[in-house]
N, C-alpha and C positions, 0 to 999 in steps of 0.2 A: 416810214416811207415805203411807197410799195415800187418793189420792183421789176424792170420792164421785161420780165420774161417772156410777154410773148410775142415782146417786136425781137429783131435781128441783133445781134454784136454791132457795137458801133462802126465798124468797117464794113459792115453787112454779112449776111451769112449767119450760120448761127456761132450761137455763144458757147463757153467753155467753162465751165462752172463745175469750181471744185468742192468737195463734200470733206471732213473730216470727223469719225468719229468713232469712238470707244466703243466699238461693238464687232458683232459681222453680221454684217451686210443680209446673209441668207436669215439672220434671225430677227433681225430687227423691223417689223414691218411698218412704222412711222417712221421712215427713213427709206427702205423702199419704195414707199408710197410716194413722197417725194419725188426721189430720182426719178422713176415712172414717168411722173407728170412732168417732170423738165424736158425730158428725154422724147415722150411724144409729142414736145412742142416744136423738137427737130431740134433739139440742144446736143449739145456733148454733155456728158456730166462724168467726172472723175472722182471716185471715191477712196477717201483712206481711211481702212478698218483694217479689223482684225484677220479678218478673210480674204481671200484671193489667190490666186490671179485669175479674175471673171471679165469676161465680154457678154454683153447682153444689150440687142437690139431690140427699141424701145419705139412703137413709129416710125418718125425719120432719124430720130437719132440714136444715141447711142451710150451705153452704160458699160463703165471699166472700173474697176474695184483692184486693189493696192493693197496687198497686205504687209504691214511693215515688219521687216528683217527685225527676230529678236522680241518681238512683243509677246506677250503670255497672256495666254484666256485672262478675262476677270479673276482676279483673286478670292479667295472665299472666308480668310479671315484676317483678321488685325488690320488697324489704321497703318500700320506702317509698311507693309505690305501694298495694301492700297496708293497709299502715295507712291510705294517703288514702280509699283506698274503703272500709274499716270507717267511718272516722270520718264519712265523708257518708252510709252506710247509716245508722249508728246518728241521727245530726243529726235523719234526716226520716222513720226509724222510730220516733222519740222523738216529733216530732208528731203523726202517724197515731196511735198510743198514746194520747196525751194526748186526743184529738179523740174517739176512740172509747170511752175511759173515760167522757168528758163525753156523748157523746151517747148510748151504748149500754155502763151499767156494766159491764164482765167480774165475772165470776164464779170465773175464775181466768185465769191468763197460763202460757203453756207456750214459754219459749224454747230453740231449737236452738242450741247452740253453731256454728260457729266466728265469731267472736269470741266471749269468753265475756261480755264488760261489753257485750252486749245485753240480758242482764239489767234493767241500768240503764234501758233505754228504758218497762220495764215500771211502772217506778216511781209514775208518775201512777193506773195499777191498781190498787196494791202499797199508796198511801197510801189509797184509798179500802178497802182492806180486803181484796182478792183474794191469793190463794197463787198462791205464782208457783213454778213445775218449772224451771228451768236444766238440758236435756237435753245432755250432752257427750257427743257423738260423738267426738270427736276430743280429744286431751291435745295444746293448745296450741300451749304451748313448747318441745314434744318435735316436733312435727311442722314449724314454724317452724324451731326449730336445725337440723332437717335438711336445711327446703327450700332455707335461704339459706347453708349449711357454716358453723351459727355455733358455735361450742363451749358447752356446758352453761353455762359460767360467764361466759359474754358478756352485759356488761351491760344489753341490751335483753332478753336471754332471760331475766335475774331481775326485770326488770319484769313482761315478761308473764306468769311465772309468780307473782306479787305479785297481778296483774292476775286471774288466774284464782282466786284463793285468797279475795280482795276480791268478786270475782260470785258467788264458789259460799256467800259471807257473808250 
């Protein structure tokens, strides 16, 4: 389904459309490129990375970036490692979300993958009524099996792809 970004928030006005994702913001240019285009449509858009705290005027609207309390750059070695630093981005991108739901309802949630259960953090969104995008850029457990020489059928790789099957739900 496509959707109506570039008519108004259903009370009119524009929309409020929140981003979440495992990156910062300054680096990641498919992601900025996004907000960009949300944001000259006269949107709000709120982002939670790694980076921040940015304001950036986009057209008519407008671009806020969140950096969550406690998160660590990308890791650079080991699977377990890895999941430590998914599982603290998602903890305190699950608050920022919640917080922002409460104080400024989205209008929809647009998460980038990798991980894909950031999903999840959107949830407090999700319950108030907003459609949520799960963008995969990247397939997982295909890129996981390879980073860590783990064979298809290795039983953390049919999690995570459990895992991916369960977010993209």
């Amino acid at each position: 389904a496509v959707l109506p970004l570039a008519r108004a928030a259903p009370g009119g006005g524009a929309m409020r459309v929140g981003m979440v994702h495992f990156s910062e913001f300054e680096l990641d240019s498919r992601v900025q490129r996004e907000a960009r285009s949300i944001a000259a449509l006269g949107h709000e858009v709120h982002c939670v990375c790694l980076d921040g705290p940015g304001r950036f005027a986009e057209g008519e609207g407008v671009i806020r970036t969140y950096a969550v309390p406690g998160a660590e750059a990308r890791p650079r070695t080991g699977a377990l490692n890895y999941i430590r630093a998914y599982a603290g981005f998602f903890r305190s991108a699950l608050t920022r979300m919640s917080a922002l739901a409460h104080l400024h309802p989205l209008d929809m949630v647009h998460v980038h993958n990798m991980p894909n259960f950031l999903a999840y953090a959107s949830l407090p969104a999700k319950l108030r009524g907003a459609p949520l995008l799960l963008d995969m850029h990247d397939t997982f457990p295909e890129l996981f099996a390879t980073k860590f020489g783990l064979a298809s059928n290795h039983p953390l790789i049919a999690a995570i792809r459990g895992e991916e099957r369960a977010s993209a739900a």
